[in-house]
Structure formats: structure tokens, C-alpha cells
C-alpha positions as CSV (number, residue, x, y, z in Angstrom):
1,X,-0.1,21.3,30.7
2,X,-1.8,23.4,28.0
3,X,-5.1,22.7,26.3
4,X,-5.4,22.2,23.0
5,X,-8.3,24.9,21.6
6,X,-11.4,23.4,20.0
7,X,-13.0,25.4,17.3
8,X,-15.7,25.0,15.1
9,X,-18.3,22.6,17.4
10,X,-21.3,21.4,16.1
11,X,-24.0,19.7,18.1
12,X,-25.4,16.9,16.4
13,X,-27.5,14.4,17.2
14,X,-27.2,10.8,18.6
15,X,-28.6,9.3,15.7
16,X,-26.7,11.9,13.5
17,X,-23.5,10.8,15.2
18,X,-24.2,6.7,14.9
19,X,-24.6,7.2,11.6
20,X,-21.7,9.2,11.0
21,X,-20.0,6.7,13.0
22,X,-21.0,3.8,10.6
23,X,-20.1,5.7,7.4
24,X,-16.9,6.4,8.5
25,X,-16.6,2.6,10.3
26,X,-17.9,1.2,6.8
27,X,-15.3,3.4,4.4
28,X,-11.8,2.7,6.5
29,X,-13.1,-1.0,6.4
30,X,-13.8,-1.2,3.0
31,X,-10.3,0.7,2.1
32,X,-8.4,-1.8,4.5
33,X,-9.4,-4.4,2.8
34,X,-8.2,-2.9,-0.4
35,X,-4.9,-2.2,1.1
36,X,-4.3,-5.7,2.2
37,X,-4.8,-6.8,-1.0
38,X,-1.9,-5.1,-2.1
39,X,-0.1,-5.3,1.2
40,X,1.1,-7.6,4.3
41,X,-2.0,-7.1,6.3
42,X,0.3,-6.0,9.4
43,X,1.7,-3.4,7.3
44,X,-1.9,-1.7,6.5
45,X,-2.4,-2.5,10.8
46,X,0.4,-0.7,11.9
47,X,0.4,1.7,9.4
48,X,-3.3,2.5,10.5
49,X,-2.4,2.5,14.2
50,X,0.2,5.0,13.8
51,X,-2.1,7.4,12.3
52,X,-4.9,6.8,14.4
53,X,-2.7,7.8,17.3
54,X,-1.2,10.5,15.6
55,X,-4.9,11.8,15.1
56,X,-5.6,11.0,18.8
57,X,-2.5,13.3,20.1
58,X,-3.5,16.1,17.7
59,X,-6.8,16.5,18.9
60,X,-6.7,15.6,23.0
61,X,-4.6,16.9,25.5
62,X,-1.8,14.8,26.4
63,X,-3.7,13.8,29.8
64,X,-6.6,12.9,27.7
65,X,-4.4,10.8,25.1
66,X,-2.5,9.0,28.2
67,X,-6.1,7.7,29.0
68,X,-6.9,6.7,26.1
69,X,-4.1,4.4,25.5
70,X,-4.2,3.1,29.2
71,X,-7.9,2.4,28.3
72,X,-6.9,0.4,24.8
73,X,-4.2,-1.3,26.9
74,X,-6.7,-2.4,30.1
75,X,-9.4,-3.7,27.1
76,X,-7.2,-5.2,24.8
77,X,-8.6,-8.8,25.9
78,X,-12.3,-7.7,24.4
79,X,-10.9,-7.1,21.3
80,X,-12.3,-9.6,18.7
81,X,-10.5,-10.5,15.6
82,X,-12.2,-10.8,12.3
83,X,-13.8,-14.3,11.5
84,X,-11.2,-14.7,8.7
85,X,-7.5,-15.1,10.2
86,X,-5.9,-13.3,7.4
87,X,-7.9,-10.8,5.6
88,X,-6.1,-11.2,2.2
């Protein structure tokens, strides 16, 4: 199995990265919401979920990215839905 090369690290810090985190949390969440406003909210779900894994197998190795789902799959019952059953 090859590894995919990383380039370009930068070291930030934990506070750096939670924030960073939260920006990027805050903007998909806000554009979501936009998008199911024009669209069948599972639409803009899957739609989202196929990217996010697409983005997931880019960047880890295919070990890596069979973890990862075997850990979304194993955790799926602490997911919690929004308080709003539809998000229209």
C-alpha cells in the first residue's frame, strides 16, 4: 500500500486549530442551511457526504480512510440530530 505524500505542514497551535475548526464548522453550517432552502435537505446531506469522503480518500491512505469510516459506522448512535426535524 503506498502513502500518500504530505507537503506543505504547518504547525499550529491548539487554540489556532479550534478556532480554525469553528470557522470552518460555522461557514459549511451556515451554507447548508442556504442549500436546504433551495433543496430536499437529503439532497444537500448526501451531496455533502459524498464530498466529505471524497476529501477523506484524497488526503489519507486507504488504511487510514478504512478506519475512519469503521469509526463513523461504530459511533453512528452518538450522533445527534438538529433540534429542528427538518432544517427547511
Amino acid at each position: 500500500m503506498q502513502k500518500k505524500k504530505i507537503e506543505n505542514i504547518v504547525i499550529i497551535s491548539p487554540e489556532e486549530m479550534d478556532r480554525r475548526l469553528d470557522d470552518c464548522y460555522d461557514a459549511l453550517y451556515q451554507r447548508s442551511l442556504e442549500l436546504c432552502m433551495k433543496h430536499d435537505t437529503q439532497i444537500v446531506a448526501s451531496t455533502m457526504l459524498a464530498q466529505s469522503l471524497r476529501l477523506y480518500k484524497t488526503v489519507l491512505t486507504d488504511d487510514d480512510f478504512t478506519a475512519m469510516v469503521q469509526t463513523v459506522v461504530e459511533t453512528a448512535d452518538q450522533i445527534q440530530p438538529y433540534k429542528a426535524r427538518s432544517v427547511h
